[in-house]
N, C-alpha and C positions, 0 to 999 in steps of 0.2 A: 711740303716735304714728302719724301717717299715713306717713311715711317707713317706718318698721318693717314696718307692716300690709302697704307697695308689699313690701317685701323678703318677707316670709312669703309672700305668694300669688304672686310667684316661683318658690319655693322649693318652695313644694308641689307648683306646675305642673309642675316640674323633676322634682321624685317622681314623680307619678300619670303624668308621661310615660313616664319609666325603667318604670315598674311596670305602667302599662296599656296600652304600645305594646311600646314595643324587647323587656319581655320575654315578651312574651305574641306578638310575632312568630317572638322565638326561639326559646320552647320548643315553639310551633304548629309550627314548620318543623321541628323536631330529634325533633316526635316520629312525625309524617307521613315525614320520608325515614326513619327507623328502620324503621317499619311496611312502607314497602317497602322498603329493603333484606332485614329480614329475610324477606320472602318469595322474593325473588331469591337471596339467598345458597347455599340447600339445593339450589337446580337448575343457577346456575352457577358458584357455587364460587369459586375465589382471583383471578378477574377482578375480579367485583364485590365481596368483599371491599376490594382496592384503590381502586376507583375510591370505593367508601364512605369509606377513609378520605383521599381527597384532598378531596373532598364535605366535611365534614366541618372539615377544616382550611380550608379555603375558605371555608364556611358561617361559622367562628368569627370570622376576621377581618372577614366582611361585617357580622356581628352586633355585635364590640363599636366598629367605627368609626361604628356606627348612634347604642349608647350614648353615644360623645364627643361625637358632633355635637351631642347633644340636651344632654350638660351646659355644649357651651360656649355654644349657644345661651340657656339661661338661665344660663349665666354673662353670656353680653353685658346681657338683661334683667336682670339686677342693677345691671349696670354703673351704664346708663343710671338705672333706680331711684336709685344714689347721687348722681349729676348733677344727678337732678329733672327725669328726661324719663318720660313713662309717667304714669297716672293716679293719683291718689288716690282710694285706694277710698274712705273713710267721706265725700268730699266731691265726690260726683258720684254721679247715679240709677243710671247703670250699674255704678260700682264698687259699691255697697251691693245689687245684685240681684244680681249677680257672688259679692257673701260672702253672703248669703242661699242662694245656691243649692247653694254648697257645703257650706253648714251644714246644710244639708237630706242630704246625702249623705254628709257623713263629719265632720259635727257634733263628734261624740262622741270622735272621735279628736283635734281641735283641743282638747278639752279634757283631754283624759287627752297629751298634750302641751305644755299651756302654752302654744299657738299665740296670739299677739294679734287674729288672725284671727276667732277664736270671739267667737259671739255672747251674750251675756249677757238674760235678760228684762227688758225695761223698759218705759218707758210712753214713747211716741213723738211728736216734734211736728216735724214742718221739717225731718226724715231726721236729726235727732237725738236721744239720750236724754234724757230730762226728770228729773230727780233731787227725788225725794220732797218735801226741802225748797224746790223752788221751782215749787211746784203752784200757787201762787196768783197768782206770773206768769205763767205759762205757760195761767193757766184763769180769767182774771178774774172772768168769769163763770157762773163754777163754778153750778152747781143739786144740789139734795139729791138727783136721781135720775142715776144713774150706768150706760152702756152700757158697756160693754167688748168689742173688739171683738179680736180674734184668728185671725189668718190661717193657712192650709194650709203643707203641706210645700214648704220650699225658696222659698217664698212671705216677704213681709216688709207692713208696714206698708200699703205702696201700693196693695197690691191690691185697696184699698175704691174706689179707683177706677178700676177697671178694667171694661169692658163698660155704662160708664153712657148709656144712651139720649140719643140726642140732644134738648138740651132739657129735659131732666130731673134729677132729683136722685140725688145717690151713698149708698147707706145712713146713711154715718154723719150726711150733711147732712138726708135723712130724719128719724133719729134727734132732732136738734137740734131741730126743727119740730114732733115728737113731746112737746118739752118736757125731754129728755133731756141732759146731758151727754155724749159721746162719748168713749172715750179709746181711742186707737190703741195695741196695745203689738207688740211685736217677740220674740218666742222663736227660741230655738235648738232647732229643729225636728229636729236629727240624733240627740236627747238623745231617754231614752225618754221614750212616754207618760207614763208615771205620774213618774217625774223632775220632766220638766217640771210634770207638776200639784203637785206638793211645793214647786220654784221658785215658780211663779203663787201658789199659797195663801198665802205669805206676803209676795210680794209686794202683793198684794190686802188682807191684813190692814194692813200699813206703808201701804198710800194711802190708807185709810178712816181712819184715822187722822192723817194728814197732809190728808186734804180740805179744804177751807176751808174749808165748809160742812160742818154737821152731815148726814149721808148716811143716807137715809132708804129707799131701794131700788135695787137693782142690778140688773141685767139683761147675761146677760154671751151674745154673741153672734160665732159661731165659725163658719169655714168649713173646709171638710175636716177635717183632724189636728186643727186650731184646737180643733174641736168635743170632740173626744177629750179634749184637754189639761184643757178649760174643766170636762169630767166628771170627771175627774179630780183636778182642784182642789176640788171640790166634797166628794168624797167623801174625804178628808186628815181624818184625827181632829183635831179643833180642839182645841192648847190653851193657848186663847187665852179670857179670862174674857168676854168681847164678841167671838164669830169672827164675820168677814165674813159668812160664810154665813149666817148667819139674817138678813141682808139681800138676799140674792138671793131676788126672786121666779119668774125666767123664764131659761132655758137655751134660747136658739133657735142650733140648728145647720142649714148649707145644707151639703149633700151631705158629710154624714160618717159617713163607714164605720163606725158600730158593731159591725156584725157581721165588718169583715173587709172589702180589697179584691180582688178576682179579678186585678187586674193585680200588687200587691204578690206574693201566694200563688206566682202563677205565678212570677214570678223566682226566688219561694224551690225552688220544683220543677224550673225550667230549670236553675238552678248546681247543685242536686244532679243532675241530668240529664249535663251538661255534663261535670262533673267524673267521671264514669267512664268517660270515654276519655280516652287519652293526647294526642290530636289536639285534644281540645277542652276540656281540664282548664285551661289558662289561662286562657282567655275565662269559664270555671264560677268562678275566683277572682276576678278582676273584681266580678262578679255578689255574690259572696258581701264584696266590700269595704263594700258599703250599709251605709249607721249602723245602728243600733239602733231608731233612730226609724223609715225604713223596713220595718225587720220587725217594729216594733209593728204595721203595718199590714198584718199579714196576717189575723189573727185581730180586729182590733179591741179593744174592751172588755167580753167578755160576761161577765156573771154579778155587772157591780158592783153594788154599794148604793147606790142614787142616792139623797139625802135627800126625802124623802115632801114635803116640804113646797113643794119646787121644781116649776115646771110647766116641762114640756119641750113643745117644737116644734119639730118635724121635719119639712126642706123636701129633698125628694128632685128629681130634674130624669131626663131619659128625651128623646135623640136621635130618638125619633118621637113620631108625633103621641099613638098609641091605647099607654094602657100595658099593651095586651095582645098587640102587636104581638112576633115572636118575637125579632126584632132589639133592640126596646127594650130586651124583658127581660134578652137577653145582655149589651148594652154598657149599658145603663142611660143614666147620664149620659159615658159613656167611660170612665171612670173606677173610680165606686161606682156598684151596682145599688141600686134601689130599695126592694126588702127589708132591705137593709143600712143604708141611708141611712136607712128609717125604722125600723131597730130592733127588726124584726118578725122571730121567732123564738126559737129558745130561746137565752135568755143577753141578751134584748132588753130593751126600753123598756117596762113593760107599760101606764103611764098619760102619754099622750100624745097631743099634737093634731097632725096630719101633713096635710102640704101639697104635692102633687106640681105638679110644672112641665114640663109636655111642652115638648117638641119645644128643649129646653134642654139646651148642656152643661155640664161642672164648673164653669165659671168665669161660666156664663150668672146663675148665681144668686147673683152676690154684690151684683148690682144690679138683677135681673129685675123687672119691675112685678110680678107676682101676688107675687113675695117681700115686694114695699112693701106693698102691700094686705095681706097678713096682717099685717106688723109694726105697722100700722095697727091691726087690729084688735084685735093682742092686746095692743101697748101705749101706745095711748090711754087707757086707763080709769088 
């Protein structure tokens, strides 16, 4: 219930404060004045001895009246939550980007919890679930060719509209114009890759079966993680006497890390970094809180078996103009580089159509014209 859901993201916020502030102030502070006291102690001896430990008892009370504050604080935001002041997440854009985002971050812990918070897979219309059996309200005009469309980390539904040129059409409306049915779905991104592609596979089997229509070609089209998941699903042992997948003609991913992202890697290097000083071992477990999903993206997907019979296209994006420019090559799209995005290397893509988009970032390509224009070309016929 949305009452409940106000009360949990509360409550967690009350957590991740206690855990990512008050105590990661405290043990940054307690382990900085240790480090110098101990080096003052062996030169001046039972002065600073004392004054350490009045430091110390000082330091305590500051730190745990830091604690109260922060639980009676969201004690009050409970309060209010019971009154009915404060929003509802599942019914308003910003609460539903709000648990989006933290699904993307600690996903996985809302579900090895039982949080109401967590996000489940589904097929999405009007910022709510659509439930299998009532697909032919929600799709009246259902067609035998089915897009699927699936968004990045901490990302949700919405995002197909996002960066749409003025004047112009958003993918999935694209799509539509293509002759295509569109269906938006929503995953819990904090979950791992391959999890979630296990989720998706049969969620995808349960809607071809529930279509209204007899479904005659899929095309399932992923942005960042999205992409990851969608390969993922694909490669699920089917067993299922009719699986989806020998309906899927086409896998188009826009900027997704198969090989790996350099910004994920690095967190994973920075909190083991971090974490071997006593000064900075708090701010290393922060880092090391990111879901699962997260450090799926460090390495990507290399070395899957993608089914031979699917054709993949791969749209990679690059913050200059020339992608031989030495900047490009490093930030790529900000995000994912270009080798990654398209797959190139060992543990890659090896039969694929790839489409680069200068002077674009992560998010430029989920409604780019040249990304229309291929979707154009590859899925017209």
């Amino acid at each position: 219930m949305p009452e409940a859901r106000v009360l949990d993201l509360y409550h967690f916020a009350a957590v991740a404060a206690e855990e990512l502030v008050a105590d990661t102030a405290r043990e940054t502070h307690r382990a900085v004045a240790a480090r110098t006291f101990s080096l003052l102690e062996p030169r001046l001896g039972l002065p600073v001895t004392a004054t350490r430990w009045t430091h110390d008892a000082i330091a305590g009370i500051v730190h745990t009246s830091v604690r109260v504050g922060v639980r009676g604080a969201s004690l009050s935001l409970k309060v209010a939550a019971d009154a009915g002041v404060g929003p509802e997440v599942e019914h308003g854009s910003r609460g539903r980007f709000v648990r989006s985002a933290l699904n993307g971050l600690v996903g996985d812990r809302f579900v090895t919890e039982g949080s109401p918070l967590a996000v489940r897979t589904a097929v999405r219309m009007g910022g709510a679930d659509v439930p299998l059996d009532e697909l032919a309200e929600a799709f009246p005009g259902a067609r035998g060719r089915i897009a699927v469309l699936l968004h990045g980390l901490s990302e949700d539904e919405r995002c197909w509209r996002w960066r749409v040129p003025e004047g112009g059409r958003s993918t999935p409306e694209l799509l539509e114009d293509l002759g295509w049915t569109p269906v938006l779905l929503r995953a819990n991104t904090g979950l791992s890759v391959r999890e979630n592609g296990v989720v998706l596979a049969a969620l995808l089997q349960e809607l071809v079966g529930a279509w209204p229509v007899p479904v005659e070609r899929i095309v399932l089209v992923g942005h960042s993680m999205g992409g990851l998941i969608q390969r993922a699903a694909c490669a699920v042992a089917a067993p299922w006497e009719h699986p989806w997948t020998d309906l899927v003609s086409d896998v188009v991913t826009l900027g997704t890390p198969h090989l790996g992202a350099p910004l994920a890697a690095g967190i994973t290097r920075g909190s083991a970094l971090l974490g071997r000083l006593p000064e900075t071992a708090a701010i290393g477990r922060i880092l090391e809180h990111r879901s699962v999903g997260v450090r799926d993206l460090d390495d990507g997907l290399p070395e899957l078996a993608d089914p031979p019979h699917i054709r993949f296209r791969l749209v990679s994006g690059m913050v200059t103009r020339s992608s031989a420019h030495p900047v490009g090559r490093f930030l790529g799209d900000l995000l994912v580089r270009m080798p990654s995005a398209h797959g190139e290397g060992r543990g890659g893509i090896a039969r694929a159509d790839r489409v680069h988009v200068p002077r674009a970032d992560h998010f430029d390509l989920l409604n780019h014209p040249t990304v229309h224009d291929a979707l154009r070309s590859w899925l017209t016929a």
